[in-house]
C-alpha positions as CSV (number, residue, x, y, z in Angstrom):
1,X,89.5,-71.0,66.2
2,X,86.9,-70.3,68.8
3,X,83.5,-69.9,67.7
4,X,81.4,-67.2,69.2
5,X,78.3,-68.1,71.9
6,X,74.9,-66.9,70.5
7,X,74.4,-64.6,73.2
8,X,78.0,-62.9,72.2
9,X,77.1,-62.9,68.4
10,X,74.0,-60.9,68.9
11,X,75.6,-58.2,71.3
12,X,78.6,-57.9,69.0
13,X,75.8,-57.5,66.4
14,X,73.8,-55.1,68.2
15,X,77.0,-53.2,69.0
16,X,78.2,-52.9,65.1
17,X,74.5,-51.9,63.7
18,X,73.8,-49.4,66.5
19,X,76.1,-46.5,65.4
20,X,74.3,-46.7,62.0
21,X,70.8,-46.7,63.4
22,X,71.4,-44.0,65.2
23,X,72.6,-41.8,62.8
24,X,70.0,-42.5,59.9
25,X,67.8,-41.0,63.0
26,X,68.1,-36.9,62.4
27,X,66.2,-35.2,65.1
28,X,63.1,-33.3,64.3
29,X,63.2,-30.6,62.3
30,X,61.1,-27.0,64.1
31,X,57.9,-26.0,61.8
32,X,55.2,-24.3,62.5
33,X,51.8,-26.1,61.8
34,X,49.3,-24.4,58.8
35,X,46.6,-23.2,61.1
36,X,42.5,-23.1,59.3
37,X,40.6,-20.3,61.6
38,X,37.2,-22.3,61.6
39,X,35.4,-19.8,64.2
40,X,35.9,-16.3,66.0
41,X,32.5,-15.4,67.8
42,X,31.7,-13.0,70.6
43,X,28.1,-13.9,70.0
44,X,26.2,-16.6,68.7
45,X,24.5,-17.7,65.1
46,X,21.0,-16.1,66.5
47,X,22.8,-12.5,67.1
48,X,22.9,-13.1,70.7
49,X,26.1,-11.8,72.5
50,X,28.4,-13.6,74.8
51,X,28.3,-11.4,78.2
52,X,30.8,-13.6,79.9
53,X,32.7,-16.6,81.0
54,X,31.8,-19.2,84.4
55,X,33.0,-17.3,87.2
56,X,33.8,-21.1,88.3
57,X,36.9,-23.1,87.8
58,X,36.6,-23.9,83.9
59,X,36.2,-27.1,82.3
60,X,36.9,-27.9,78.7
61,X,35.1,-30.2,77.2
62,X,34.6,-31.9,73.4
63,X,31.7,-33.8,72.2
64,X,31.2,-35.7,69.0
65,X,27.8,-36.1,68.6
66,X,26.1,-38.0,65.7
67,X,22.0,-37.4,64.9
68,X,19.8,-40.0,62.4
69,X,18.4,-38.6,59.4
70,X,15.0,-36.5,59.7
71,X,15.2,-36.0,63.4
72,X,15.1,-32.9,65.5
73,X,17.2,-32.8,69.0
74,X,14.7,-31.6,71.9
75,X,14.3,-28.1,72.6
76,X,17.1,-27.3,75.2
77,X,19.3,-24.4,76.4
78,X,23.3,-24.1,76.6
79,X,24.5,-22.4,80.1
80,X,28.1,-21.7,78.5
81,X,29.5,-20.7,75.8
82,X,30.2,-23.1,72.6
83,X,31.1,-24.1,69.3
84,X,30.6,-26.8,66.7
85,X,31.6,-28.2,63.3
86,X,29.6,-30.4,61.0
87,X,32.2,-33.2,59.7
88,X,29.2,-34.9,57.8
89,X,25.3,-33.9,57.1
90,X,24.0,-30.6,57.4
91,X,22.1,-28.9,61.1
92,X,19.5,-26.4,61.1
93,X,19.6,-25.0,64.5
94,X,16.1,-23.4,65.2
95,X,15.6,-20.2,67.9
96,X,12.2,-21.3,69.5
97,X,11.6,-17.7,70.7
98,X,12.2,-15.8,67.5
99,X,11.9,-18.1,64.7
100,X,14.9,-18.1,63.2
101,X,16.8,-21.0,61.8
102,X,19.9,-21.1,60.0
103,X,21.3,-24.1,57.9
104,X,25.1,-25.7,58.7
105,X,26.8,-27.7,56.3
106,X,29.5,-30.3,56.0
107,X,33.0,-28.1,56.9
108,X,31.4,-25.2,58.5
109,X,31.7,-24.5,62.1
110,X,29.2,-22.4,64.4
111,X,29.1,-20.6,67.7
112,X,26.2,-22.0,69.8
113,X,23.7,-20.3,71.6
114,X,23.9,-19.7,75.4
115,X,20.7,-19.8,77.4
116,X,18.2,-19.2,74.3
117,X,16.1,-22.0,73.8
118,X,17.0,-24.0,70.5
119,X,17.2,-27.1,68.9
120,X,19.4,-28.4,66.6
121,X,16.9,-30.8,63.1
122,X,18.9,-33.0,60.3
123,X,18.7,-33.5,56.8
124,X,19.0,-36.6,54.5
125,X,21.9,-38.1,56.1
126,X,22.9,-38.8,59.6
127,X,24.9,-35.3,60.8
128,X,27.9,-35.5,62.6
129,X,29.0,-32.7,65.0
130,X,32.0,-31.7,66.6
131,X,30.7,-29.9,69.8
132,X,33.3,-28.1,72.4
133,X,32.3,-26.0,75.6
134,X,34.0,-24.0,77.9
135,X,31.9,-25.1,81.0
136,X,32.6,-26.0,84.9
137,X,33.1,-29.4,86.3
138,X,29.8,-31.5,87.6
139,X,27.5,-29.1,85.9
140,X,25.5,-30.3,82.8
141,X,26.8,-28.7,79.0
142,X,23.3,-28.6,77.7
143,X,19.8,-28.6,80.0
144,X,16.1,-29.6,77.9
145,X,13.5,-28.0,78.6
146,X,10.8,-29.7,81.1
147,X,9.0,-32.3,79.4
148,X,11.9,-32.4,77.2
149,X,14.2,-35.5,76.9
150,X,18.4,-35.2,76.8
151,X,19.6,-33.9,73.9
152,X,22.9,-36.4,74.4
């Protein structure tokens, strides 16, 4: 009796557990995903409407963005249109020409402001945004004010 070579062993064994690997493989079954509606805005948190979109090729774009305890981001304006979620913490975005504030909190999303001046000040705890923007390539997603350092 002739004893198989290792290299012919672990193709005959490759060829006899094959047909059983493939079908404990069923393909994919079609679902549709659960979909959570966070945010639908035509204006922002401060009343302000959206007039319209770049009239330049658009550019997505998603930031996460994480603030220390007890700080305020520098006063600063948004040229396009955008929205955010607070996965941990809680944001009081302040309106610098009207006063108004209005408090964010873990789970909640927003729709940001677009060229109104506005900062964004923490609680307790760090806060951690989710920040998304329908901009144009090469141009900036949020501009301070003079005198005013980057907000990211």
């Amino acid at each position: 009796m002739r004893l198989l070579s290792l290299k012919n062993a672990a193709f005959l064994a490759a060829m006899l557990i094959a047909p059983l690997a493939s079908a404990q493989t069923a393909p994919p079954t079609t679902a549709s995903g659960h979909a959570e509606h966070l945010l639908a805005e035509d204006h922002s948190w401060n009343g302000t409407p959206y007039d319209h979109y770049p009239t330049t090729r658009p550019m997505l774009s998603m930031i996460k963005l994480t603030i220390p305890a007890h700080s305020a981001l520098p006063w600063h304006v948004h040229p396009y249109p955008n929205a955010g979620y607070v996965l941990e913490g809680t944001l009081t975005i302040e309106d610098r020409q009207s006063g108004k504030k209005r408090t964010f909190h873990q789970g909640e999303a927003f729709a940001e402001s677009v060229n109104d001046v506005h900062r964004g000040v923490t609680g307790d705890g760090q806060t951690v945004l989710l920040l998304t923007y329908a901009g144009s390539p090469g141009k900036p997603t949020s501009i301070p004010l003079p005198g005013q350092q980057k907000e990211y």
